[in-house]
C-alpha positions in Angstrom: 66.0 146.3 49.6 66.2 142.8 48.6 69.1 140.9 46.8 68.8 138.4 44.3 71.3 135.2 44.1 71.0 133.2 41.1 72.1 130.0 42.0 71.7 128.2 38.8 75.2 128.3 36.4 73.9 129.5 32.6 73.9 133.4 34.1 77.4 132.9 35.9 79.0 131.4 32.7 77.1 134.2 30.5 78.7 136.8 32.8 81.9 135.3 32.5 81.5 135.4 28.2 80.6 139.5 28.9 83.4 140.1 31.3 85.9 138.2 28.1 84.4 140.6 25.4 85.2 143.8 27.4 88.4 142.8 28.0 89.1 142.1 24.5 87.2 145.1 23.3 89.5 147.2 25.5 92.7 145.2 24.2 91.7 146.6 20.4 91.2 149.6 21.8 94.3 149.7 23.1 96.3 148.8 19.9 94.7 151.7 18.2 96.9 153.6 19.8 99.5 151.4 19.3 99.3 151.4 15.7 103.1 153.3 15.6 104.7 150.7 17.8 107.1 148.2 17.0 105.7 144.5 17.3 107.0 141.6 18.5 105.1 137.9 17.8 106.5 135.1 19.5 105.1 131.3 19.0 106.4 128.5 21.6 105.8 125.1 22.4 106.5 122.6 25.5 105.5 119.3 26.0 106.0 117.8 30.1 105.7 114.6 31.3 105.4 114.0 34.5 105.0 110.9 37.6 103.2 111.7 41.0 103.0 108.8 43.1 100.2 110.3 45.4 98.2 112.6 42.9 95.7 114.1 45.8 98.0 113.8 48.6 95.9 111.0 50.9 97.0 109.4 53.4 95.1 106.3 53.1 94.3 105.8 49.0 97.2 106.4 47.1 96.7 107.4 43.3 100.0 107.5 41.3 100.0 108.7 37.8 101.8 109.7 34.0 100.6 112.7 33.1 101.9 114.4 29.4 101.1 117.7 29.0 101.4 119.3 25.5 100.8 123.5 25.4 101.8 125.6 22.5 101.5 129.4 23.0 101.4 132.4 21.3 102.2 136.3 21.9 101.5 139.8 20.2 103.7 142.6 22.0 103.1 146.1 20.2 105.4 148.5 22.5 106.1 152.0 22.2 107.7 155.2 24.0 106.5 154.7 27.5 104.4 151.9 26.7 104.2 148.3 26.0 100.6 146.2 25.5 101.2 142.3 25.1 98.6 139.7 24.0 99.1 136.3 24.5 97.0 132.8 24.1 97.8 129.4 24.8 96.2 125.8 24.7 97.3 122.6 26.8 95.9 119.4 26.3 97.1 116.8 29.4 97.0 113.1 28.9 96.5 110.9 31.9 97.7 107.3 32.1 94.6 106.6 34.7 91.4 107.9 33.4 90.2 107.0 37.4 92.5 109.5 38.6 92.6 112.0 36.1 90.8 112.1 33.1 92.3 113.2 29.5 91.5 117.1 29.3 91.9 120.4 26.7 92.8 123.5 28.9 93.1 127.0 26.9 93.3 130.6 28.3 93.9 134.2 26.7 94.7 137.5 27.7 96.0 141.6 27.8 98.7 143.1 30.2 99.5 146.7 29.7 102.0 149.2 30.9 101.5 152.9 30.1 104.4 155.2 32.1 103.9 158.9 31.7 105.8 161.6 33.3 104.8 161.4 37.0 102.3 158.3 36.9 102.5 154.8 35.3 99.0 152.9 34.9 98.6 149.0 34.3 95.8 147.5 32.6 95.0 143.6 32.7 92.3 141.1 31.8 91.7 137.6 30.7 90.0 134.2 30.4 91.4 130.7 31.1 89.8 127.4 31.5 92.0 124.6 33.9 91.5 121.6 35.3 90.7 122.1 39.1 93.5 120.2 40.7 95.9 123.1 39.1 93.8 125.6 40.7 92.1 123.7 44.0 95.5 124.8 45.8 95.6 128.5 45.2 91.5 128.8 45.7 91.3 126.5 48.4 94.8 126.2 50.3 94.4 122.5 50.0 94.4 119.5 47.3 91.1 117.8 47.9 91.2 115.5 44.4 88.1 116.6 42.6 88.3 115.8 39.1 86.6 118.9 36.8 87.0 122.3 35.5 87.4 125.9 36.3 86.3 128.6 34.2 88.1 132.0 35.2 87.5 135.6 33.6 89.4 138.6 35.2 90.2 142.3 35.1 92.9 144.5 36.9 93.4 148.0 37.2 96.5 149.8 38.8 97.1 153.3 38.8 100.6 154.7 41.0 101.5 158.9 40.9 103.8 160.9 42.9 101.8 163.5 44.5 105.1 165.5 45.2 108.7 165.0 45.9 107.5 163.1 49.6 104.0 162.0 48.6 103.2 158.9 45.9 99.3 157.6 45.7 98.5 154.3 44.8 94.9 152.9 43.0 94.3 149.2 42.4 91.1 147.2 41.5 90.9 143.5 40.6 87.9 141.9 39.5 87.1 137.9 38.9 85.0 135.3 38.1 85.2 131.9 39.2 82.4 128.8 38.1 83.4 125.3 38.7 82.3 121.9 36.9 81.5 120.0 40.2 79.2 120.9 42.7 82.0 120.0 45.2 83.2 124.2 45.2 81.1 127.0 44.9 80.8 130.0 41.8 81.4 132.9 42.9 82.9 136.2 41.8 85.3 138.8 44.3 86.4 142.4 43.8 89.7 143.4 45.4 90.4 147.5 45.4 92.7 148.8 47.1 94.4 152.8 48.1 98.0 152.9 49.1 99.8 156.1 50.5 103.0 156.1 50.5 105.7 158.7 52.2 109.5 158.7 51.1 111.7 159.6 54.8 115.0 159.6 53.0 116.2 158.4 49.6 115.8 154.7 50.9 112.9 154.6 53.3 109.2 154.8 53.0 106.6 154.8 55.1 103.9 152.6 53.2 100.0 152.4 54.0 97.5 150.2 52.5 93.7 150.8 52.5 91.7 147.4 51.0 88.2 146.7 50.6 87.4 142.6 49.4 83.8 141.7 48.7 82.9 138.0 47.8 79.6 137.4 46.1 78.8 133.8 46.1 76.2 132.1 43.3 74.5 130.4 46.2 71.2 130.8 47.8 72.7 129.3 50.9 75.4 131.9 51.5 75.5 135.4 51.9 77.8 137.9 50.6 81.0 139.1 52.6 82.4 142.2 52.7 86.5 142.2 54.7 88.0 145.9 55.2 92.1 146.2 56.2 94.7 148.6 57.0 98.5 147.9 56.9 101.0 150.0 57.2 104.8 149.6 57.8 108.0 150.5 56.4 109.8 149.9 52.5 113.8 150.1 52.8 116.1 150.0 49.7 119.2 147.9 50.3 120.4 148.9 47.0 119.1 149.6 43.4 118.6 145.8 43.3 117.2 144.5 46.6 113.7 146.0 48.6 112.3 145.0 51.6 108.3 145.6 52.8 107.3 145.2 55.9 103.7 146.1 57.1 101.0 144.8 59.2 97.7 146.1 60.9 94.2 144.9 61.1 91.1 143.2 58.8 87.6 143.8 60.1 85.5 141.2 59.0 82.0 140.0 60.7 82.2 142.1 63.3 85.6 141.1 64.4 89.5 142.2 64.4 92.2 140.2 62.9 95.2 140.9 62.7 97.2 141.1 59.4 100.9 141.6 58.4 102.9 141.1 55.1 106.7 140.6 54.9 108.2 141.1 51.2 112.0 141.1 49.9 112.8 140.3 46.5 116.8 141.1 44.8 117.0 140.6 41.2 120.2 140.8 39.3 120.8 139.9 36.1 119.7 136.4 35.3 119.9 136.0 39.3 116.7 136.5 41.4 115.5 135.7 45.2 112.0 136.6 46.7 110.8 135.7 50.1 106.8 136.5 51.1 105.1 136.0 54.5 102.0 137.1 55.2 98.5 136.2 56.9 95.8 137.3 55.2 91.9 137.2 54.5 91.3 135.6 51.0 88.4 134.4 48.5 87.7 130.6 49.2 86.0 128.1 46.5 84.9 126.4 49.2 82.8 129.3 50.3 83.2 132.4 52.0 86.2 133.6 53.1 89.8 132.0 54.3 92.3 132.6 56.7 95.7 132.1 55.2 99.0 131.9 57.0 102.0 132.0 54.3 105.3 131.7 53.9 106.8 131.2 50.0 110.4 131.0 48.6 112.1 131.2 45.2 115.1 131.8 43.7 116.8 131.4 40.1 120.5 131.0 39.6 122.3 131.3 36.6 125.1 129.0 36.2 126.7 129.7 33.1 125.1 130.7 29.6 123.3 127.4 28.7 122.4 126.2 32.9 119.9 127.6 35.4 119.0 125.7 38.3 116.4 127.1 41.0 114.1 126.5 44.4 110.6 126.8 45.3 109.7 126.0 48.5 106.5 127.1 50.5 104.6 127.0 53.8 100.8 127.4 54.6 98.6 127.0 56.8 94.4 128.1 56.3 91.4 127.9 57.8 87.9 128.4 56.3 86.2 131.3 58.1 82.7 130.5 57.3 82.9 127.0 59.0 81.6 126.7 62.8 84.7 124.3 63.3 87.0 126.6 61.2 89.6 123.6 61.0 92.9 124.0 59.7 94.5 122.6 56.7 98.3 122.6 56.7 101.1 121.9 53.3 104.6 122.0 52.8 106.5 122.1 49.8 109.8 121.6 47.9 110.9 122.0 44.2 114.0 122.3 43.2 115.2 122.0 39.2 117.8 122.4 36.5 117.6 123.8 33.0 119.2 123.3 30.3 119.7 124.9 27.0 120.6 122.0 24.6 120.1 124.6 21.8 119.3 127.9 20.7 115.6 128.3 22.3 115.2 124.6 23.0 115.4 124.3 26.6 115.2 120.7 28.7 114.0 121.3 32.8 114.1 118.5 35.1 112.3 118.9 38.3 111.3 117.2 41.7 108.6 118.3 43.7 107.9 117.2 47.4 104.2 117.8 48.4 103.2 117.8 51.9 99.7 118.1 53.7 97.3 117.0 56.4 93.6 118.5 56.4 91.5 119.1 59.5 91.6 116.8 62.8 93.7 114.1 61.2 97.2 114.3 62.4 98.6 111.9 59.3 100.4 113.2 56.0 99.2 113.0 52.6 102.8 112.7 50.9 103.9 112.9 47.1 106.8 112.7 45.1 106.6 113.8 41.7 109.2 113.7 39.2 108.7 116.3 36.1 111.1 116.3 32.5 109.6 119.3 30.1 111.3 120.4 27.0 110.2 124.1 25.5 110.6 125.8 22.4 
C-alpha cells in the first residue's frame, strides 16, 4: 500500500475551505432545531494598544514595538430546554509602528460551539476557522517564539460525547480534528486528529477513579516527513472538595516510536461567583509546527478576583519546558511567564484593562535569556 503526501499548499488550503463548509453546514443544521429557542445577538468592540520592548524574545537583537489592535466581534446564541448553540465571528486588524518587525495585518476567524444535555448524556459539538498572525500562535504550536513574520490558517472540529452507564459507571467520547497551513516555509502544514475514551468509576459521592484511552495521529504536508501515530493511558483519581472546587490527578504511559514515556496531568480549578483559580501540570506528547511531534513539560496559573462591582484584577503566570521529538539533538526550549492586570468598568459595558506581561525564554544550547516587557491598555465594548 502506498501513501501519497502532497506537498504543495493549493490542496491543504482547499481542504481547509471543505472542512469550514461542513462545519457551517452542520451549524444551520443545528439551528433548524433551534428554530423555538430564544436568541441572544451580541456585537462588541475593543481596540488595544500595546509596547514590547523585545518582540521575539532574543537575546542579542532586540526589536521593540507599538502595536494597535482594533477587533470588533459578533455573536448569535439560539438556546433552548437542555440546549444552547452559539455562533460567533470576529475581525482584528493590528497596526505595527515597525513594518521590519511586524508588518500591518487583517486577522478574522468564525465559529459553532454547542451543548445539547439530555437526561443521562450531554454531547458538545464544535468547529471553526480563524486566520492569525504566527507570532500569536508560534507559542502554543511550537512552545517557543522564534519571530517569523506570516500567517496561519486554522480550520477545526470537536466532538464530545459523556453518559452515565449506571449509578458507578460514566463513559466518555471525544474527537478533535484540525488543520494547520502556514505562510512561511519556516513551519510545516500539517493536520492532527486527537480521539479519545475515558472511563470513569464514582467510589463515593466525591471520588472517582478516572481512565483515559488517547490515540493522536499527525499527518504532515511534507514529502520529507512521515506520519506519527502516539497511543496513551492515564489513569488516576478526581476528588470533589466541594460543589465548587475539583481536583484531577492522573498519569501513565505514551507509546510512541517504539518507546515508553511517561505521562501525568495534574488539574484543580474552584470557581465561585465572579472568583476563579485553575492550576494545570502536565507532560505531554503534542502536534509540533515545526514537524512531528513535541514533548511538553507544563505548568499554567490563573486566577480572577472580583474586587467590587466595577474592579477585577487577575494573574497568569506559566512554566514550560519542550523538546522536538523528531530532532536527532532533541534540544530543549525553555519560557517563563507573568501577567498580571486590572479592569475597570468606567461604564455600563465599557470596560478599560491595563496589563503587564513579563516574557521569558532561552532556546536550545544557549544558556542566555531572551527577555520582554510588554505593557498592554485595551478598552472593550
Amino acid at each position: 500500500m502506498t501513501r501519497k503526501i502532497i506537498i504543495n499548499k493549493k490542496p491543504m488550503r482547499a481542504v481547509i475551505g471543505r472542512l469550514f463548509l461542513g462545519v457551517c453546514s452542520a451549524a444551520l443544521l443545528s439551528a433548524q432545531y433551534a428554530t423555538a429557542a430564544e436568541t441572544d445577538t451580541t456585537f462588541g468592540i475593543s481596540a488595544d494598544g500595546s509596547y514590547d520592548d523585545n518582540r521575539y524574545l532574543s537575546n542579542t537583537n532586540k526589536q521593540s514595538v507599538y502595536i494597535l489592535n482594533v477587533r470588533p466581534t459578533v455573536g448569535l446564541t439560539l438556546e433552548n430546554e437542555g440546549s444552547q448553540t452559539t455562533f460567533t465571528a470576529y475581525g482584528a486588524y493590528e497596526l505595527s509602528s515597525d513594518q521590519a518587525v511586524q508588518k500591518d495585518r487583517f486577522n478574522f476567524g468564525a465559529g459553532v460551539n454547542g451543548v445539547y444535555e439530555y437526561e443521562y448524556s450531554t454531547l458538545t459539538l464544535g468547529g471553526g476557522f480563524d486566520r492569525q498572525s504566527v507570532f500569536e500562535t508560534e507559542f502554543l504550536d511550537t512552545g517557543i517564539y522564534a519571530g517569523n513574520n506570516g500567517t496561519r490558517d486554522r480550520g477545526n472540529a470537536s466532538f464530545g460525547y459523556k453518559t452515565s452507564l449506571n449509578e458507578t459507571w460514566s463513559l466518555r467520547l471525544s474527537d478533535n480534528f484540525q488543520i494547520l497551513d502556514y505562510s512561511t516555509t519556516n513551519y510545516n502544514n500539517y493536520w492532527s486528529n486527537i480521539a479519545g475514551v475515558g472511563l470513569d468509576v464514582a467510589l463515593n459521592e466525591r471520588t472517582s477513579l478516572v481512565q483515559n484511552f488517547s490515540y493522536l495521529h499527525y499527518e504532515p504536508d511534507n514529502i520529507f516527513m512521515r506520519p506519527l501515530n502516539t497511543y496513551s493511558y492515564l489513569a488516576g483519581l478526581s476528588y470533589e472538595f466541594d460543589e465548587n472546587t475539583l481536583l484531577t490527578v492522573t498519569g501513565g504511559a505514551t507509546y510512541f516510536s517504539g518507546d515508553y514515556r511517561w505521562s501525568a496531568i495534574v488539574e484543580l480549578n474552584h470557581e465561585l461567583e465572579n472568583n476563579q483559580i485553575s492550576l494545570r501540570g502536565a507532560r505531554e506528547l503534542l502536534p509540533s509546527g515545526l514537524g512531528g511531534v513535541r514533548q511538553s513539560d507544563s505548568v499554567e496559573f490563573n486566577t480572577t478576583y472580583n474586587f467590587s462591582e466595577s474592579v477585577n484584577y487577575g494573574l497568569s503566570a506559566s512554566w514550560r519546558r519542550s523538546k522536538d521529538l523528531n530532532n536527532i539533538a532533541q534540544l530543549k526550549n525553555e519560557f517563563i511567564g507573568l501577567s498580571p492586570w486590572v479592569s475597570f468598568e468606567v461604564m455600563r459595558d465599557l470596560n478599560i484593562r491595563l496589563r503587564y506581561h513579563l516574557r521569558r525564554q532561552r532556546i536550545g544550547l544557549g544558556n542566555d535569556w531572551g527577555i520582554s516587557n510588554l505593557f498592554s491598555i485595551s478598552i472593550a465594548y
